[in-house]
C-alpha positions in Angstrom: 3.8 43.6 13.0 3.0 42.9 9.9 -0.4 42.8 8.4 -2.1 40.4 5.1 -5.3 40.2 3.7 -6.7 37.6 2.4 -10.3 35.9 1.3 -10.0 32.3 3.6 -7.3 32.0 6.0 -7.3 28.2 6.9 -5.4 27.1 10.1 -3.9 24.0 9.2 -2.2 22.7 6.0 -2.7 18.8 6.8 -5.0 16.8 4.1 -7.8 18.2 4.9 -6.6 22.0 5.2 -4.8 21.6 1.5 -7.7 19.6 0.1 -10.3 22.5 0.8 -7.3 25.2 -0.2 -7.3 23.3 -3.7 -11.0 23.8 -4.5 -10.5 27.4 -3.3 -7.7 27.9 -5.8 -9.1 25.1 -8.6 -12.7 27.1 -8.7 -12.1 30.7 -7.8 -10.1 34.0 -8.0 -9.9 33.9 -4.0 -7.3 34.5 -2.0 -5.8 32.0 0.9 -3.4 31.9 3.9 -2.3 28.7 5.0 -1.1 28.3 8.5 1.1 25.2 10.2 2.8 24.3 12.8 5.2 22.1 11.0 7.8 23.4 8.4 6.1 21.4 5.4 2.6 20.9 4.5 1.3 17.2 4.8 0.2 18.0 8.8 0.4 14.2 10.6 2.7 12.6 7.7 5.4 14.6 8.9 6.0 12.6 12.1 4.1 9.1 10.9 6.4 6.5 10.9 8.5 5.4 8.5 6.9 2.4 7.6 3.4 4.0 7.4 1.0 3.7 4.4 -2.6 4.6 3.3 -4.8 1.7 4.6 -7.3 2.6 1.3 -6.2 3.2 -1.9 -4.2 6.0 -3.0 -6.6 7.5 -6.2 -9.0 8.3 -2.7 -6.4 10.8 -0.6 -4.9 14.1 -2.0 -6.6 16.9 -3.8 -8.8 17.3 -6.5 -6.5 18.8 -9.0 -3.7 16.3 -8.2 -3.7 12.4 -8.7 -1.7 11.1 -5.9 -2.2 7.5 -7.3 0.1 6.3 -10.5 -2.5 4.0 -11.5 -0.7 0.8 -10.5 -1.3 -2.9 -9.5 0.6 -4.0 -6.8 2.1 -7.1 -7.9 4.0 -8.4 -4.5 3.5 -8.3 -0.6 0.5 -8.1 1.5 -1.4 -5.8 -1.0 -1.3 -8.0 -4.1 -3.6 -7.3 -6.4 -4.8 -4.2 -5.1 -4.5 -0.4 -6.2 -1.6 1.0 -4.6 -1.1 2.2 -1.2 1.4 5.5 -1.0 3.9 5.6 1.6 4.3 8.4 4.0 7.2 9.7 2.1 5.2 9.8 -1.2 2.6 11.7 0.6 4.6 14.1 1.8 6.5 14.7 -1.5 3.1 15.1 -3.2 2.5 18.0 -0.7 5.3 19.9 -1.3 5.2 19.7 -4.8 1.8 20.5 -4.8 2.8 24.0 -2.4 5.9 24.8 -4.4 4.9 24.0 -8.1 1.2 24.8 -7.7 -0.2 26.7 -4.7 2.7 29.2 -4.4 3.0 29.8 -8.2 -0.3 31.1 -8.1 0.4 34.1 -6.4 -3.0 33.0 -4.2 -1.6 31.5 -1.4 0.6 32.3 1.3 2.1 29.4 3.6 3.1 30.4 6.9 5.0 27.4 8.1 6.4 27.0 11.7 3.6 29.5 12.9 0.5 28.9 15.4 -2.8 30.6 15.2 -3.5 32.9 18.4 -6.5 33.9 17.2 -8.5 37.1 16.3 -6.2 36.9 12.9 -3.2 36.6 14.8 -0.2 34.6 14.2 3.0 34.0 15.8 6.0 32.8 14.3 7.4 29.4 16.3 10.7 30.2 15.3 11.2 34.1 15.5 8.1 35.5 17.9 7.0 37.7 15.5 3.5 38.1 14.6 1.3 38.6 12.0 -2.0 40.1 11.9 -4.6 38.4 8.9 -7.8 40.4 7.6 -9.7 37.2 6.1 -13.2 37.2 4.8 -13.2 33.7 6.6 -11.4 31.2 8.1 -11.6 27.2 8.2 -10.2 25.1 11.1 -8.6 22.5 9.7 -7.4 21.0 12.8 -10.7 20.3 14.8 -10.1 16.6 14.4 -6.7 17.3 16.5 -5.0 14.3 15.0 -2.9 12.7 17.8 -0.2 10.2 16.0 2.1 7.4 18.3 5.8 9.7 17.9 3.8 12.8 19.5 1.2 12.0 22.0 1.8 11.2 25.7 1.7 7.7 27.0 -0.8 7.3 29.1 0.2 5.0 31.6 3.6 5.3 33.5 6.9 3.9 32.6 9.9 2.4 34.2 12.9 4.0 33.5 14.9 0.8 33.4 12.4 -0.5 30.4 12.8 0.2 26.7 9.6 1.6 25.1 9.9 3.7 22.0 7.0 4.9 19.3 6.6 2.8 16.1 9.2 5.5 14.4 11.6 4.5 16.3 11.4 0.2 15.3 13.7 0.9 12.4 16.4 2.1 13.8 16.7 -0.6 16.3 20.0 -2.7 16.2 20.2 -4.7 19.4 18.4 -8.0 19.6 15.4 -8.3 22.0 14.2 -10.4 24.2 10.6 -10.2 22.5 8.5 -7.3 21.5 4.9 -6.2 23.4 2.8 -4.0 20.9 0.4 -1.8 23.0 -2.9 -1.0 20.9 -5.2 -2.6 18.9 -5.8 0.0 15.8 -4.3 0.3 12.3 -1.0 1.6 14.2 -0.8 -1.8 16.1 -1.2 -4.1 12.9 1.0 -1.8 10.8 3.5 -2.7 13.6 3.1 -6.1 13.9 3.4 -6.5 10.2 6.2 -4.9 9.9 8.2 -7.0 13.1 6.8 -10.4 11.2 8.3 -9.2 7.6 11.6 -8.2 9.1 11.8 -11.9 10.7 10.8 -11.6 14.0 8.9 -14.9 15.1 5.0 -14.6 16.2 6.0 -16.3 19.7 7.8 -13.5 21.3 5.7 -10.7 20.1 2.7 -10.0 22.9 0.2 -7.9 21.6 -1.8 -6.1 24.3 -5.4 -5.4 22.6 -8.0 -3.7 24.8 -10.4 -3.9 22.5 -11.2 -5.9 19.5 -12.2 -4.0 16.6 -13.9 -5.1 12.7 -12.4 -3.9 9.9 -13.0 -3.1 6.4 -11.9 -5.8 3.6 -9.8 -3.7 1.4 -11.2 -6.1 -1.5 -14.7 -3.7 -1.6 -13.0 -0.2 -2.0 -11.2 -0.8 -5.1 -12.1 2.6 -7.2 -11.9 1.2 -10.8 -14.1 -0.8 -13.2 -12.2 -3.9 -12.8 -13.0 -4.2 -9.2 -16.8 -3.6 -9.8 -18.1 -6.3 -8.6 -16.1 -6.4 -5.8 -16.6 -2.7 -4.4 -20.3 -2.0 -6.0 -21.2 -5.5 -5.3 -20.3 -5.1 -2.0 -22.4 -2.2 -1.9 -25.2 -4.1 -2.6 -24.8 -6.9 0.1 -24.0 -4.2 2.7 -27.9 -2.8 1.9 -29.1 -5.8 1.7 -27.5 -7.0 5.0 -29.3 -4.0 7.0 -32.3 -4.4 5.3 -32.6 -7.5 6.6 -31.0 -7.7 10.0 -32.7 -7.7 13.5 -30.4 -6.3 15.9 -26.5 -4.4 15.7 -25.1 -7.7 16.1 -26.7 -9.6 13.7 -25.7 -7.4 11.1 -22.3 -7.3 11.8 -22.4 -11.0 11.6 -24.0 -10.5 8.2 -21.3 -8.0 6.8 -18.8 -10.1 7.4 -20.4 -13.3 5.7 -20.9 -11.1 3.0 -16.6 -10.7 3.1 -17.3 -6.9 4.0 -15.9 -6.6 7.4 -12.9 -9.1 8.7 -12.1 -9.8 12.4 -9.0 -11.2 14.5 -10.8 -14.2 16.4 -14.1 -15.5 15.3 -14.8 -16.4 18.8 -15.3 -12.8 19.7 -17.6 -10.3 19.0 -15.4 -6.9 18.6 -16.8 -3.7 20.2 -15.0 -1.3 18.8 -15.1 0.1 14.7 -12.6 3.0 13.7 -12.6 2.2 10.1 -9.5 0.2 9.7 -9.0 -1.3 6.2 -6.8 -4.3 5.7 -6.7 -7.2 3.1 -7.4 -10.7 4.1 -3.4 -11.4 2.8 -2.4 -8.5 6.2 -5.9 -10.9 8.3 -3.5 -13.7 7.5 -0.5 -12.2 8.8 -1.7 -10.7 12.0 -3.6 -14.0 13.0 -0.1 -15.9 13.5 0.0 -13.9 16.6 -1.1 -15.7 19.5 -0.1 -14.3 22.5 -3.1 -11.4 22.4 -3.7 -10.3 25.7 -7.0 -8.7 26.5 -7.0 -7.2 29.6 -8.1 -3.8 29.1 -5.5 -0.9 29.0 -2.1 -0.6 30.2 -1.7 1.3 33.9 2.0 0.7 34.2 5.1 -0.4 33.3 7.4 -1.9 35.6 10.6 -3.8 35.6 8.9 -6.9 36.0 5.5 -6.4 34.8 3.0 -5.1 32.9 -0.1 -3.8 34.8 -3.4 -3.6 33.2 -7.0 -2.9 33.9 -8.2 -5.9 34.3 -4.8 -8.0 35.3 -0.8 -8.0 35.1 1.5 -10.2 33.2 5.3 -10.4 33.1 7.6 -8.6 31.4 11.7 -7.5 31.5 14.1 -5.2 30.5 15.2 -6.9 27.5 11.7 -6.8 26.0 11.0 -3.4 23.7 7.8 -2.2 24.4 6.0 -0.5 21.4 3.3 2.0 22.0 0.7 2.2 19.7 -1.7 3.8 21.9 -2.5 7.1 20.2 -6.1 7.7 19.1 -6.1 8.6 15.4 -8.4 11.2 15.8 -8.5 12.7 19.8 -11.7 14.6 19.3 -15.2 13.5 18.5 -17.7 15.8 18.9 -19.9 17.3 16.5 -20.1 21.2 15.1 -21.8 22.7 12.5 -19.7 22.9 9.5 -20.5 26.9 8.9 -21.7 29.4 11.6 -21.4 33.3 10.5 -17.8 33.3 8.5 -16.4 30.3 10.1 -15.7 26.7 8.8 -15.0 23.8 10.7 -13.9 21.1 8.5 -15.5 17.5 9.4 -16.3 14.3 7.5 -19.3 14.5 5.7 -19.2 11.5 4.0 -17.5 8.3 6.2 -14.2 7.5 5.4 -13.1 10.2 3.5 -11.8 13.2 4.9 -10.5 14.9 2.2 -12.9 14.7 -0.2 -15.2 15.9 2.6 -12.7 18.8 2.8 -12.7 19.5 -0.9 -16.5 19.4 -1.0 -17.5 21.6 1.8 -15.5 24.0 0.0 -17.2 23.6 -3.2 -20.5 24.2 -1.4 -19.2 27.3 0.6 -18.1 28.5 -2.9 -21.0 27.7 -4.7 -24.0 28.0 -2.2 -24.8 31.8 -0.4 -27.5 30.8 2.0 -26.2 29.1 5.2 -28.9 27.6 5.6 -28.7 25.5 2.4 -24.5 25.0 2.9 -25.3 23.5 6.4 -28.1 21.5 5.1 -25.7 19.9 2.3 -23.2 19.6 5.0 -24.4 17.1 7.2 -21.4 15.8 9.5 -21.3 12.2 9.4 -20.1 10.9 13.2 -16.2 9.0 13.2 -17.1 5.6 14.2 -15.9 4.4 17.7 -18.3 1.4 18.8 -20.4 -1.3 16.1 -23.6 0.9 17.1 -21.8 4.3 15.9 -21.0 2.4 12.3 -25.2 2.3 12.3 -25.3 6.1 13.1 -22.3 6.9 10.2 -24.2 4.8 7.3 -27.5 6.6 7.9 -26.2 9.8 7.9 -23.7 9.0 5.1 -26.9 7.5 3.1 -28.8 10.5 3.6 -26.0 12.6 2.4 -26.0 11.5 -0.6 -29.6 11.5 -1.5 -29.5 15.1 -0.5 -26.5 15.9 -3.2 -28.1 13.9 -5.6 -30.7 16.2 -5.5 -28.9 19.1 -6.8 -27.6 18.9 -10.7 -24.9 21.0 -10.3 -23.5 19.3 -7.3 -24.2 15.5 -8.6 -21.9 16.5 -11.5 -19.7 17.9 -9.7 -19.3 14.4 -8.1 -18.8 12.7 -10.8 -16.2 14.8 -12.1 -14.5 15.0 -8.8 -11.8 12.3 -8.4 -11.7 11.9 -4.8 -15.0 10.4 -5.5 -14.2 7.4 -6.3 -17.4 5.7 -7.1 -19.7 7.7 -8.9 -17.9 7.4 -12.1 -17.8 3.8 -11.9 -22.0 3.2 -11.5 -22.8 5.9 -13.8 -20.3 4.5 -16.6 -22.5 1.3 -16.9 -24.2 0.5 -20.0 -27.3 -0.9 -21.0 -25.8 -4.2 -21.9 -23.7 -5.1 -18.9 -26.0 -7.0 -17.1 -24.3 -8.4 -14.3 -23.4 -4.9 -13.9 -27.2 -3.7 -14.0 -27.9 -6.6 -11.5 -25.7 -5.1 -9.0 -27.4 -2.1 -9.2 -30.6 -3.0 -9.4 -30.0 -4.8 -6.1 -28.7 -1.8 -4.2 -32.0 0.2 -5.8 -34.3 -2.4 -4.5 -32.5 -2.5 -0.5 -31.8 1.2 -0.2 -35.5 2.1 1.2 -35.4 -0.6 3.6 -32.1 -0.3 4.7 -32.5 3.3 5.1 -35.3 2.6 7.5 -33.8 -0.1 9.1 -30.7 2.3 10.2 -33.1 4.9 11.9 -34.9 1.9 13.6 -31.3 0.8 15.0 -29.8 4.2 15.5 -32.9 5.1 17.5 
C-alpha cells in the first residue's frame, strides 16, 4: 500500500473540486490530491450529452486562473447576440488542459483518476484494487451536491421492455424514424431536448412533453457579464430590488420579475411552482412554446405498451414512439452543512447560481482566514432553489452575503479581481459621467434596504 502526503486532499475533480484546487495552487505553496471516479477531470461533463451546453455564459464557469470564454458574440441560432455558451466538449477539453499543462506541471498536484474515496485517507483504485493511504492536513468534499445527470441515474418509474426509451445521449445516434417522441421532465435537460428534436426537423405535433411541474426561468438577457450588456444585467438588478421591495406576497412578485423581463414562463395561464435556476433566452421561450401537446399530470409511474401511466392520469402511447427521459434531478441532494467543521470542507454554493466561483472563494477564505469562526461566518451557504418561496430564501441570503464580503477590504478586492465574478468589475468601472449608468445604480442603492427587509418578511 502505498502512502502520500499532502496539504488538501479533495474528493472530487468536477467544477467545483478543480475550481477550489486552482485557488489552492493560484495563492499558495500547498500541496493537493485530487480524487475521481472518472478517468478525466470535468466530473458530470464526462457523461452529459452531446448536445449539452452552459445555460449562462461561459466567462462565469471554470477557474480563476483560466478563461474558459473566447470573448465572443454569437452571431447565429437560439443564442444570438449573447456571450457564448461552451459545449460539453469544450469543457471537458478546458479540464484536461488545465490538469495536464497546469496542475500537473506544478509538481502540486496529484490526480488519482478511476479511484473512489473509502475514507479515513483511503483510496481504492477502480481499475486495479489497490489502495492508497493519504496524510492530508484537510480534505474538501467536492461531491456533496451528488450531481445525478439523465445517461447515469435510474428511471424511476418502470419500463416495458417492448418500448424504446433511451437518455438524451443517446438522441443522436438515432437512425430509424419514429412514430413521435415523449420528453419526460420539465428542467433544462427537457428543453435542451426539445430544442434540439425541433432544430433537427422533427415537427412540434408529434413531440409530447410530459411536465410535472412548471418551472420560471431566468432571461439569459440580465446575466450578460460585460459593459455592453449593462443595462441589461445591472439594470435588471435594479428592477429585481425594486420588484421585492414593493411586492405583497411570493406570487406577486414573481408576477413583477417577469414584467420586469427577468424571469420567463411556458404558459402565462399558469403560475409555475417550481424554480431550479434555469436560464434560457426568449429566442429558446420561442422555440419551446411551439410545443403543444404538454401534458401535466404529475410524474410518470409506468410505461407500458400502450400507455403511459402517471400520477394524476394515463394517456396513450406505442412502440414506435421513443421515449426520452429527462428525469434526473440536477442536483440529488439539498440539505444544508456548514462549509468548515475541524479540518473538513464541504463545498456548497454560497452565492446563487454560481458554484464554482463559490468553490474558488471558499478556498480563498480557508486560505486566507484562521479563525473558523470567521471562515464560517463569510461562508454562508445560500439554499439551491426548488419551489418560487425557496428563490425568496436564496436572494436574502445571497444579499446578505455580499454585504458581509463587502465588509472586508481584502476580500472585496479580491472580488473584483476575480473573474468568475462577473459583476463587480462592471459597477465599479462606472464613471462619474455616465449617468444612465449612475441611475442604475443609484436605483439598486435606494431598493436594497427595503428589499432586504421585505425578503425576511417573506422568508419568514
Amino acid at each position: 500500500m502505498k502512502t502520500l502526503h499532502v496539504d488538501y486532499l479533495i474528493v472530487g475533480a468536477g467544477a467545483s473540486g478543480m475550481a477550489f484546487a486552482d485557488i489552492v495552487l493560484s495563492e499558495s505553496d500547498k500541496t493537493i490530491a485530487l480524487v475521481d471516479r472518472q478517468d478525466k477531470p470535468g466530473g458530470h461533463w464526462n457523461d452529459a450529452y452531446s448536445f449539452v451546453t452552459l445555460h449562462q455564459p461561459s466567462s462565469f464557469y471554470g477557474v480563476s486562473s483560466k478563461e474558459l470564454s473566447k470573448g465572443n458574440i454569437d452571431q447565429v441560432g437560439l443564442n444570438s447576440g449573447f456571450h457564448e455558451l461552451a459545449s460539453g466538449t469544450e469543457i471537458l477539453a478546458y479540464y484536461d488542459d488545465l490538469m495536464r499543462e497546469v496542475f500537473l506541471p506544478s509538481g502540486r498536484v496529484t490526480f488519482l483518476s478511476k479511484s473512489e474515496y473509502l475514507g479515513d485517507g483511503r483510496v481504492r483504485n477502480l481499475l486495479t484494487g489497490e489502495e492508497t493511504t493519504i496524510r492530508y492536513s484537510k480534505i474538501v468534499d467536492a461531491t456533496y451536491y451528488k450531481t445525478a445527470i439523465p445517461a447515469t441515474h435510474k428511471p424511476a418509474f418502470s419500463i416495458d421492455a417492448a418500448l424504446t426509451c433511451i437518455p438524451p445521449n443517446a438522441l443522436p445516434k438515432q437512425t430509424e424514424v419514429a412514430g413521435g417522441f415523449v420528453i419526460i421532465g420539465a428542467g433544462k435537460t427537457a428543453i435542451d431536448t426539445v430544442i434540439w428534436l425541433l432544430q433537427h426537423g422533427v415537427k412540434p405535433n408529434i413531440i409530447t412533453w410530459i411536465m410535472p411541474r412548471d418551472a420560471w426561468m431566468l432571461n439569459r438577457k440580465t446575466t450578460q457579464p460585460s459593459n455592453q450588456f449593462f443595462n441589461d444585467t445591472i439594470g435588471a438588478q435594479a428592477a429585481q430590488m425594486e420588484a421585492i421591495a414593493a411586492c405583497d406576497s411570493v406570487e406577486d412578485l414573481f408576477l413583477r420579475l417577469e414584467a420586469a423581463g427577468i424571469m420567463l414562463r411556458i404558459d402565462s395561464a399558469i403560475f409555475p411552482p417550481m424554480f431550479h435556476g434555469a436560464t434560457i433566452s426568449e429566442q429558446e421561450l420561442a422555440e419551446i412554446k411551439r410545443i403543444k401537446n404538454i401534458v401535466r399530470m404529475g410524474r410518470v409511474v409506468a410505461l407500458t405498451e400502450t400507455e403511459i401511466i402517471l400520477q394524476q392520469g394515463t394517456i396513450p402511447t406505442s412502440t414506435d414512439v421513443v421515449h426520452v427521459d429527462c428525469s434526473a434531478s440536477a442536483i440529488t441532494n439539498l440539505a444544508i452543512s456548514t462549509v468548515f467543521v475541524d479540518n473538513k470542507i464541504t463545498l456548497q454554493t454560497i452565492r446563487a447560481y454560481q458554484p464554482v466561483f463559490s468553490a474558488a472563494l471558499i478556498a480563498h477564505i480557508d486560505l486566507t482566514y484562521n479563525d473558523l469562526e470567521k471562515k464560517n461566518q463569510l461562508s454562508k451557504v445560500v439554499p439551491l432553489p426548488n419551489h418560487t418561496q425557496d428563490w425568496v430564501k436564496m436572494t436574502y441570503k445571497n444579499m446578505m452575503n455580499q454585504y458581509f464580503w463587502s465588509k472586508e477590504p481584502g476580500l472585496k478586492q479580491w472580488l473584483l479581481n476575480n473573474r468568475l465574478d462577473g459583476f463587480m468589475s462592471m459597477v465599479s468601472g462606472v464613471r462619474f459621467y455616465q449617468l444612465d449608468k449612475l441611475q442604475i445604480l443609484n436605483r439598486m442603492r435606494k431598493a436594497a434596504k427595503p428589499a432586504v427587509a421585505k425578503l425576511k418578511q417573506l422568508s419568514a
